[in-house]
C-alpha positions in Angstrom: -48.8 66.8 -23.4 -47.0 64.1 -21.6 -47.4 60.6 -21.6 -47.0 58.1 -18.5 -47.2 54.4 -19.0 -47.2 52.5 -16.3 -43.8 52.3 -15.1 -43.7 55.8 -15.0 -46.8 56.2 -12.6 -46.0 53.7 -10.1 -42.5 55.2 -9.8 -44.2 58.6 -9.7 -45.5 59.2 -6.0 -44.9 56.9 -2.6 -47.6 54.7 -0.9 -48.0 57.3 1.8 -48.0 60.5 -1.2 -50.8 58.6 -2.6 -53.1 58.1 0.5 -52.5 61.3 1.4 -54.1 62.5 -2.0 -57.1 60.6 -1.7 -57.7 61.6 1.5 -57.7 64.9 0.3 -60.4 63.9 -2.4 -62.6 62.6 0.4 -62.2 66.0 1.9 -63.2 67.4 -1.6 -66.1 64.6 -1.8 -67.6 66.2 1.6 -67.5 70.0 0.7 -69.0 69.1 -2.6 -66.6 71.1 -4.1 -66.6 68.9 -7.4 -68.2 68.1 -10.6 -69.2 64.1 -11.3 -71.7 62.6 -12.8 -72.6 59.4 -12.4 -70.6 57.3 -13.7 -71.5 55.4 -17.2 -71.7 51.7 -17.1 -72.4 50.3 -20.7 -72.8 46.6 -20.7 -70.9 44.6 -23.5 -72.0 41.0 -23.4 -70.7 37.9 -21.7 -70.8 40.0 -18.3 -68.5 42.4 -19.6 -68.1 46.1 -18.8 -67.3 49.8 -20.0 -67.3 52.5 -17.7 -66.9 56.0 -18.1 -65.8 58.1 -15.4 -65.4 61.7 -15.5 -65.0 64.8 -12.9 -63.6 68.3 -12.9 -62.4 69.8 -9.3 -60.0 73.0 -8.8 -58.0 73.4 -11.7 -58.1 70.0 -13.0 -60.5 67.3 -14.8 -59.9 64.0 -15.7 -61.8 61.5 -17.7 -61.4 58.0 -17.5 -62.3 54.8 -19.6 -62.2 51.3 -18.1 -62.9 48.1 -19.4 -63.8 44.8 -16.9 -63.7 41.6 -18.9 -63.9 39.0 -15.8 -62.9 36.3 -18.6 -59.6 38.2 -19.7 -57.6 35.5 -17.7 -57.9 33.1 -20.5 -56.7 34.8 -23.2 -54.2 36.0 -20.6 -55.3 39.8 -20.6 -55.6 42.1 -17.7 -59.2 41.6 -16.6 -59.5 45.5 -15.8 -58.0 47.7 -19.0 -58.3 52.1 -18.7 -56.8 55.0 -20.2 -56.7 58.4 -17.9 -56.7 62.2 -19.9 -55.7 64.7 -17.4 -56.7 68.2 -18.6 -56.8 71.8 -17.3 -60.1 73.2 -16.5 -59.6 76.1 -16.7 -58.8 76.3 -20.9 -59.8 72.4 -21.5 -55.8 72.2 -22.5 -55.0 68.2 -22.8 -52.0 67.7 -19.8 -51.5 64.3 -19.5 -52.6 60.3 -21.3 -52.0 57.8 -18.3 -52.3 54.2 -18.5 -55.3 54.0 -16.6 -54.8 50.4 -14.8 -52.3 51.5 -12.6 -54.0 54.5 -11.7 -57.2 52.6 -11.0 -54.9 50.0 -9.0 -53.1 52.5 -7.1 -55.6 55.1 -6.0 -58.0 51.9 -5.3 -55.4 50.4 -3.2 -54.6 54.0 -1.4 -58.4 54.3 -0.5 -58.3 50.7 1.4 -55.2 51.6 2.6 -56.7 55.2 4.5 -59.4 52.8 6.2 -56.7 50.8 7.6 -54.9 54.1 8.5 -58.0 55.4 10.0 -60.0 52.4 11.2 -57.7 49.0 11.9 -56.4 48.4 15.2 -53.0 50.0 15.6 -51.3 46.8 16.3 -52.8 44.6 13.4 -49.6 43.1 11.8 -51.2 40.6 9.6 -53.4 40.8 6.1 -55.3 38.2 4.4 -56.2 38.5 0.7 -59.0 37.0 -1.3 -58.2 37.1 -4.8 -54.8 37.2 -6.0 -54.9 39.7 -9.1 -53.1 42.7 -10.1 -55.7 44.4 -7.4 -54.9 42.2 -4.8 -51.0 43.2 -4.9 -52.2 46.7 -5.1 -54.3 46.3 -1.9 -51.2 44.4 -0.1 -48.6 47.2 -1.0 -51.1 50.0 0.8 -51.9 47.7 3.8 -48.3 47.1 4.2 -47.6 51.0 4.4 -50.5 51.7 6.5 -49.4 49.0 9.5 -46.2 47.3 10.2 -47.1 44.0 8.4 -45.2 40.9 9.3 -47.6 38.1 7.8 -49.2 38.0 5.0 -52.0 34.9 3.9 -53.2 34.4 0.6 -56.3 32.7 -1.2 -57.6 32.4 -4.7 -59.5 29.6 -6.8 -56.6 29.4 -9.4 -53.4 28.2 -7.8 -51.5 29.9 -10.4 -52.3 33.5 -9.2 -51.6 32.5 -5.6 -48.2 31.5 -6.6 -47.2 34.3 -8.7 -48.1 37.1 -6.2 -47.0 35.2 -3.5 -42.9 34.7 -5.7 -43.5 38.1 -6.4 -44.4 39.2 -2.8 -41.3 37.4 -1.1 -39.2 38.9 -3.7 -40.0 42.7 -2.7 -41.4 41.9 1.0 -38.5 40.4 2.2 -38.8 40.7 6.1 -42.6 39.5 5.9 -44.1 36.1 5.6 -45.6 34.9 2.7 -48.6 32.4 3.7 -50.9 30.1 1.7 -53.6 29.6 2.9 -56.3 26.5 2.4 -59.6 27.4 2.5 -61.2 31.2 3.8 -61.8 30.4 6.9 -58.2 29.2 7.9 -57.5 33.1 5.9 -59.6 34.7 8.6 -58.1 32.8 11.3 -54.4 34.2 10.5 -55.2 37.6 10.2 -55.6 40.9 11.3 -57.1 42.8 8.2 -58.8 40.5 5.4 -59.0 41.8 2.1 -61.7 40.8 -0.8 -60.8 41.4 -4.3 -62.1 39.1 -6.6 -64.9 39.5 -9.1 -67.0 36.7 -7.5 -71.0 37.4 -7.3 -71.7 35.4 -3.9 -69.9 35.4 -0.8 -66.6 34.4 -0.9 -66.1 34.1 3.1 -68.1 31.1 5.5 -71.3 32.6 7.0 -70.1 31.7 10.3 -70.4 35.2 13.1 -67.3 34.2 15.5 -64.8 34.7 12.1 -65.4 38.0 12.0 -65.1 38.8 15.6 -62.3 41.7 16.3 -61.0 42.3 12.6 -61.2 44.9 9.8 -62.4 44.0 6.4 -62.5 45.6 3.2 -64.3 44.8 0.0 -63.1 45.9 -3.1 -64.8 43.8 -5.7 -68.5 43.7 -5.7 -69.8 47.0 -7.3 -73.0 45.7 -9.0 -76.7 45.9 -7.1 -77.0 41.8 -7.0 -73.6 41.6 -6.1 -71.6 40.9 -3.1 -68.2 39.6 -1.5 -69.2 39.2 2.4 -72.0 37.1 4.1 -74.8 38.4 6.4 -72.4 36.8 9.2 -70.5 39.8 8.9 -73.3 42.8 9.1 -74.8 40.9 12.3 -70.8 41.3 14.0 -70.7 44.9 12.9 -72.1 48.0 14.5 -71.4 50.1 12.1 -69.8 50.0 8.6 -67.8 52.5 6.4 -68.6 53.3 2.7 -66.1 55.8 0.5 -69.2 57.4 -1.1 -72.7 57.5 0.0 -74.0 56.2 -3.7 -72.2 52.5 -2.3 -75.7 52.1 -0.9 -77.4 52.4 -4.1 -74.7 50.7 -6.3 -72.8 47.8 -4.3 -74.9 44.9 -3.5 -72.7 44.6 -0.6 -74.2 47.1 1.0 -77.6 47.2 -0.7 -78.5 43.8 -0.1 -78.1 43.7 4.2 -80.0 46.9 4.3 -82.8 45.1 2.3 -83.2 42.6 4.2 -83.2 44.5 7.2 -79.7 43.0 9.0 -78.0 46.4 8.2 -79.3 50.1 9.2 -78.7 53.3 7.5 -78.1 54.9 10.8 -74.7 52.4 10.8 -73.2 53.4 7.5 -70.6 56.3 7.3 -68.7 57.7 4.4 -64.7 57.1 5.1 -64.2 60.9 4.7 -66.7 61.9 7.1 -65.5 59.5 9.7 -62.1 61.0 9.1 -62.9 65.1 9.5 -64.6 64.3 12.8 -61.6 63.2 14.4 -63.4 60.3 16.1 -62.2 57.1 17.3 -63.8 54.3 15.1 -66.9 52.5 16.9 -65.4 49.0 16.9 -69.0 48.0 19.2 -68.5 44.7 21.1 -67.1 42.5 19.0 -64.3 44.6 17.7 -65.5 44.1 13.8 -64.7 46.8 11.6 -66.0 46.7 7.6 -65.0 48.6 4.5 -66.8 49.0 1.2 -65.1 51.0 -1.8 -66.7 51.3 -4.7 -64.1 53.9 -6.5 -65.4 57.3 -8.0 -63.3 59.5 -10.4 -62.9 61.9 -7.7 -60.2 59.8 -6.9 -58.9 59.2 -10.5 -58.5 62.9 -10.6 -56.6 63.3 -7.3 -54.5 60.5 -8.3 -53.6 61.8 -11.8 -53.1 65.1 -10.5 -50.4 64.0 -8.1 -48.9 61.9 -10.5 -48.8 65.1 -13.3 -47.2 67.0 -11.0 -44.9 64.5 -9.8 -43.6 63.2 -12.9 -43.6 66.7 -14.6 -41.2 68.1 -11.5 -39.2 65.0 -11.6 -38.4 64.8 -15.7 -40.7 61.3 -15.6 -42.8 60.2 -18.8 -42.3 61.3 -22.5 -43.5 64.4 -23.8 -46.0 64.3 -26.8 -45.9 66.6 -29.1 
């Protein structure tokens, strides 16, 4: 059995290796050719999470545990902690123990950056972030290697994280600016693409309609019913909005709470892989605002570790167990 820490995977497979895979788990996701139940969410006090997350498909299955522990930043731990066990499905043979955050950070990342692949205007050259965590550089390496990125503007409540990603950015982003930004709004204003990844319940963006005029969004953060990133300034811009499973509309309050109250259709929401098979152009509508909600599934856990396996097995990467 071989191990891979975390090093290991992100050395494993390229940006574009990795879209490329979950694309092809979107594929998989349409056809139904998979097996995933829904996925286990087992609260632990103090608004802290486990989740289990597991799904065969081909010859594979993978089974993933994840910890969220918003508060982790005190004690100075990684809010998000997993473990991935790749196996054969065929015997049940254990293949592979992966340290699940950069899995979870990487295919997350990769899935944001196939709607900017797929949905973005092809000459968007800047990205805003919201929320400056280990997701957040995650979501910045993909957008990079989906569009030729030349600005990049950042914004987070603690000024520490904002100046760590941003030291770190200029050191492997060379040719790009690295921007601070004050407030949201001024964000919006500077860029193209605006990511959310934060683990805020409200909106984190000003419930103003012209912001959101003729950019693409993506929320990452908000997976709970009562929970959301965006404000209803954004739905009212948007003609339609892109989700990477259908059960977003049940799980994300992001999605859940504009259809409630009536300021987002059913008709309007697609699933990403859907959107991508029919070989259409995206429907931008008037205002040119564009909207992505992932909510993650372990169909992509699986298509991630099962690049990675493959990868790192061909390549001598990782340490065998006996």
């Amino acid at each position: 059995m071989l191990y891979l820490n975390s090093q290991a995977i992100t050395t494993a497979v390229t940006c574009d290796e990795m879209m490329d895979a979950v694309e092809q788990a979107m594929a998989v996701y349409e056809a139904k050719a998979y097996t995933m139940p829904e996925r286990m969410n087992v609260p632990c006090g103090d608004g802290n999470i486990l989740l289990l997350m597991p799904c065969i498909a081909g010859d594979y299955m993978v089974t993933k545990v994840l910890t969220l522990y918003p508060d982790n930043r005190v004690v100075e731990k990684p809010v998000i902690q997993a473990t991935v066990m790749l196996a054969d499905s065929r015997t049940g043979t254990p293949l592979a123990i992966m340290e699940g955050g950069a899995i979870t950070a990487m295919r997350t990342g990769a899935v944001s950056g196939s709607s900017i692949r797929h949905i973005a205007k092809i000459d968007a050259d800047s990205v805003g972030l919201v929320g400056c965590g280990v997701q957040g550089f995650y979501q910045l390496k993909y957008g990079c290697a989906a569009r030729n990125i030349r600005k990049i503007s950042l914004f987070d409540m603690n000024r520490e994280n904002i100046l760590f990603l941003s030291e770190k950015l200029k050191s492997d982003y060379l040719d790009i600016e690295i921007n601070i930004a004050e407030s949201t709004e001024d964000l919006i204003n500077e860029s193209d693409i605006i990511i959310t990844a934060t683990t805020a319940r409200k909106p984190v963006l000003p419930d103003i309609p012209e912001l959101f005029k003729g950019k693409h969004f993506i929320a990452v953060g908000s997976f709970e019913p009562d929970v959301r990133e965006y404000p209803d300034a954004l739905f009212r811009q948007s003609s339609r909005v892109w989700v990477d499973i259908d059960y977003a509309k049940e799980e994300s309050g992001e999605i859940l709470i504009p259809l409630k109250d009536g300021i987002l259709k059913e008709e309007q929401i697609e699933t990403l892989g859907r959107f991508i098979r029919s070989g259409a152009e995206p429907d931008r509508g008037e205002s040119g605002t564009t909207f992505f909600k992932t909510v993650g599934m372990a169909l992509f856990d699986l298509a991630a570790a099962q690049l990675i396996y493959e990868s790192a097995k061909n390549r001598g990467i990782g340490q065998l167990l006996e």
